[in-house]
C-alpha positions as CSV (number, residue, x, y, z in Angstrom):
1,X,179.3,-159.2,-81.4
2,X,175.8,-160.5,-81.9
3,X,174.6,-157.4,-82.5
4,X,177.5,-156.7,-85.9
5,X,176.1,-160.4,-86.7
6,X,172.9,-159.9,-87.1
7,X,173.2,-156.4,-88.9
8,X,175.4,-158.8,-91.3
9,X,172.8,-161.6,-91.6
10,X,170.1,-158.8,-92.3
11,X,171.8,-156.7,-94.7
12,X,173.1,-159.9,-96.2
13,X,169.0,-160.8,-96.7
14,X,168.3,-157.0,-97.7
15,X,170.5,-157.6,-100.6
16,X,169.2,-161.0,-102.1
17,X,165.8,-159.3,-101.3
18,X,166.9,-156.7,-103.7
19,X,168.6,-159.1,-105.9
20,X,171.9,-158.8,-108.4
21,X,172.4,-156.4,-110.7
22,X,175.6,-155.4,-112.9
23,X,178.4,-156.9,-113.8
24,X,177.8,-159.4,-111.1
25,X,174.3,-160.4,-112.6
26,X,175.6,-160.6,-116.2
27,X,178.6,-162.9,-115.2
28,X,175.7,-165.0,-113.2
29,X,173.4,-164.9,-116.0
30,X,176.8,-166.0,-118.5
31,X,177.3,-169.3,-117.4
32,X,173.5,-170.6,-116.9
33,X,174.3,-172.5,-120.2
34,X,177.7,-174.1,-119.1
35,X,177.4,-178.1,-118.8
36,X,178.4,-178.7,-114.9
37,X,179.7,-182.0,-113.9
38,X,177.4,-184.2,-112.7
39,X,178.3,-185.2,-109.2
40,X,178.4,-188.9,-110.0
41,X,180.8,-187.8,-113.0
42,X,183.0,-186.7,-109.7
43,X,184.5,-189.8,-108.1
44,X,185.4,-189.6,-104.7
45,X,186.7,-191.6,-101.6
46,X,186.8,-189.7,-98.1
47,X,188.8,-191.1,-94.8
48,X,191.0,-190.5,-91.9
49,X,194.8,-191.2,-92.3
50,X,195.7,-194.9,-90.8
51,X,198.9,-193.0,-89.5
52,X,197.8,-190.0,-88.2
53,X,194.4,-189.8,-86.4
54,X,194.1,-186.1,-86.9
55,X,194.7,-185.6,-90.6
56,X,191.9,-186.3,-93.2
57,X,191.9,-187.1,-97.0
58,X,189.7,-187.2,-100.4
59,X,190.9,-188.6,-103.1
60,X,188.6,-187.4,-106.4
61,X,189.0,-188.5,-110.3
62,X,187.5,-186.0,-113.0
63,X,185.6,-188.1,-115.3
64,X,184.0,-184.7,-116.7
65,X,184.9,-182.5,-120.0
66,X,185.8,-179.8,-118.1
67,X,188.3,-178.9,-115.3
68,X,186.9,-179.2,-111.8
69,X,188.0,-177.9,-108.3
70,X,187.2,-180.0,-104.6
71,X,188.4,-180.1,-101.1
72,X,188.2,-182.0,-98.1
73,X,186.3,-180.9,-94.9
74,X,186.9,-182.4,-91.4
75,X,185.0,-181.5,-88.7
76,X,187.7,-181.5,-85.4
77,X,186.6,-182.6,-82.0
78,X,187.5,-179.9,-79.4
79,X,188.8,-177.5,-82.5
80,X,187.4,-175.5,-85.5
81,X,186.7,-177.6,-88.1
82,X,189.3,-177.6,-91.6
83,X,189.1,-177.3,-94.8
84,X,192.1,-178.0,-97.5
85,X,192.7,-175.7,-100.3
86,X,190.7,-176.6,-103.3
87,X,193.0,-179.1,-105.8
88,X,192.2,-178.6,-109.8
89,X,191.3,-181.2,-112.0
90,X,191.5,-181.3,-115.7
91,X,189.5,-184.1,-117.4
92,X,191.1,-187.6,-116.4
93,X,193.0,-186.2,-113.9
94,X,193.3,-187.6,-110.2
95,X,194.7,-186.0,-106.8
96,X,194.3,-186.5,-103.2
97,X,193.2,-183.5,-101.0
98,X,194.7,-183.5,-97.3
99,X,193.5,-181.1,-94.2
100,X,194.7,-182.2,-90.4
101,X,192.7,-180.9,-86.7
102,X,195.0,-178.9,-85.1
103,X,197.3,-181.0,-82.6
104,X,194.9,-180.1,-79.4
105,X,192.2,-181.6,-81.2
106,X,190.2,-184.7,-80.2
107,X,190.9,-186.1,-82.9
108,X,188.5,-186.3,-86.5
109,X,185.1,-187.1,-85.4
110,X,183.0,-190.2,-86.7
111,X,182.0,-189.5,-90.2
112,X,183.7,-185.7,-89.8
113,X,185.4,-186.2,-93.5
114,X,183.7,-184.9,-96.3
115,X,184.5,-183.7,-99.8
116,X,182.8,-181.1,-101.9
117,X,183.5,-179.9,-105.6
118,X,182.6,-177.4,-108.1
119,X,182.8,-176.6,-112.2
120,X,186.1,-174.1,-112.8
């Protein structure tokens, strides 16, 4: 298993060695100019559920001119850690993202909720 890993991790570095090239580039190289939300433009509020000690939440607000994906990330005590599926936002939209630790779990641990997002 280590061995497939680190064939991975170095073939993974022989290709951004090599760098992008083809269609892959060119869709890169496209949206360099696209405006991407500004992080604070991204409200957010993270926490763990007062009603169940396993299940995590993020509720975001787009304040951008452009739609936006994010998701919530909980890191589980005893357990892999979750992630929901991203939620979209179109401008002035809100939504809450939810992800639980599996039932065996510890439980969330201390600041184990997190939130990410990204311009669609």
């Amino acid at each position: 298993m280590r061995t497939s890993l680190s064939l991975l991790a170095v073939g993974a570095g022989a290709v951004l060695t090599l760098g992008l090239t083809g269609p892959v580039a060119q869709a890169q190289d496209a949206g360099a100019g696209l405006d991407v939300p500004a992080a604070q433009d991204v409200p957010c509020s993270t926490g763990v559920s007062e009603s169940d000690y396993l299940e995590g939440y993020a509720n975001r607000d787009n304040n951008t001119a452009g739609p936006v994906e994010f998701r919530v990330n909980i890191v589980c005590g005893l357990a892999c850690d979750v992630s929901s599926e991203w939620v979209r936002l179109e401008p002035g939209q809100g939504a809450q993202a939810v992800a639980a630790c599996p039932s065996w779990s510890t439980g969330i641990a201390p600041g184990g909720v997190s939130a990410e997002h990204h311009a669609v």
